[in-house]
Every structure is written in structure tokens, then in C-alpha cells.
N, C-alpha and C positions, 0 to 999 in steps of 0.2 A: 431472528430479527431480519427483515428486510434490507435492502441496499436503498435507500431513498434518496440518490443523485447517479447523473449521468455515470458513465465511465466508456472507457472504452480497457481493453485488457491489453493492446497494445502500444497504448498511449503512452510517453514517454515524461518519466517524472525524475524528481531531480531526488536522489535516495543515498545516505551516506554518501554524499559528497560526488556523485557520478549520474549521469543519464540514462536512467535502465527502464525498461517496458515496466508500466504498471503489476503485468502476470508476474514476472521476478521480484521485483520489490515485496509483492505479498509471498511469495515463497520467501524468500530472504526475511521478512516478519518470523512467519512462520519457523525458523531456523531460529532466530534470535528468541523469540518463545520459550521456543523448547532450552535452550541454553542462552538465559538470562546475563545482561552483560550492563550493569550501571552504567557505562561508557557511551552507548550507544543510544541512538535518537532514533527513535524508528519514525519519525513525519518526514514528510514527503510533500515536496514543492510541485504544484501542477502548473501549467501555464496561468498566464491571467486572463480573465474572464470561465475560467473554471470552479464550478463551486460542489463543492468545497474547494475552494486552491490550496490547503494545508490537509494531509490525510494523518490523521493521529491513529493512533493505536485502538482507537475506538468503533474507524474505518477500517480498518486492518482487519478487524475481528469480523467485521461483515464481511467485506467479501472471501476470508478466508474458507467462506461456507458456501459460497456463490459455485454451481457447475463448473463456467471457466477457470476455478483455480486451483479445484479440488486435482491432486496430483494423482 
């Protein structure tokens, strides 16, 4: 599945409660994935006039698979 909205991989999202580059926030997805944690929220606040401006877990999944984030 494709990424069908903007992003930038450096862009700065608001992720567990801190301001991290988008590229981390999906590694950090990616970490919480693999060791599942009911506790934790993986959405992600982007600025306003961003859209998506909420990245859920459903975004996460895409670009987990996107060039820029494959590790």
C-alpha cells in the first residue's frame, strides 16, 4: 500500500509525549510493534494544516515500508 499524503521524514511530530523527527517516531512504531505495550499510543500530532494531522497506526504501517525508513 502506498503513502497517499505529504510527509516530510524530517518533519517534527509530537510522539509519546516529546518532539521527534517523523523518521524516529516510525522506528519507535516499529520497536513498539515488535514488543507490544497496551500502555502506549503510537498517534502522532503533526502540525496544523497537516493532513493527516493525527498519524495512527494505520500510517505507521505505511510508511514503515517507504525507502526513507526502511533501517
Amino acid at each position: 500500500m502506498a503513502v497517499d499524503f505529504e510527509y516530510d521524514p524530517d518533519e517534527l511530530v509530537s510522539f509519546e509525549g516529546h518532539d521527534i523527527s517523523l523518521r524516529d517516531a516510525v522506528h519507535r512504531y516499529i520497536e513498539i510493534k515488535d514488543h507490544p505495550d497496551p500502555l502506549v499510543d503510537v498517534a502522532a500530532l503533526r502540525d496544523p494544516g497537516k493532513v493527516p494531522q493525527i498519524l495512527e497506526a494505520e500510517h505507521f504501517e505505511e510508511l514503515a515500508h517507504e525507502p526513507q525508513f526502511v533501517q
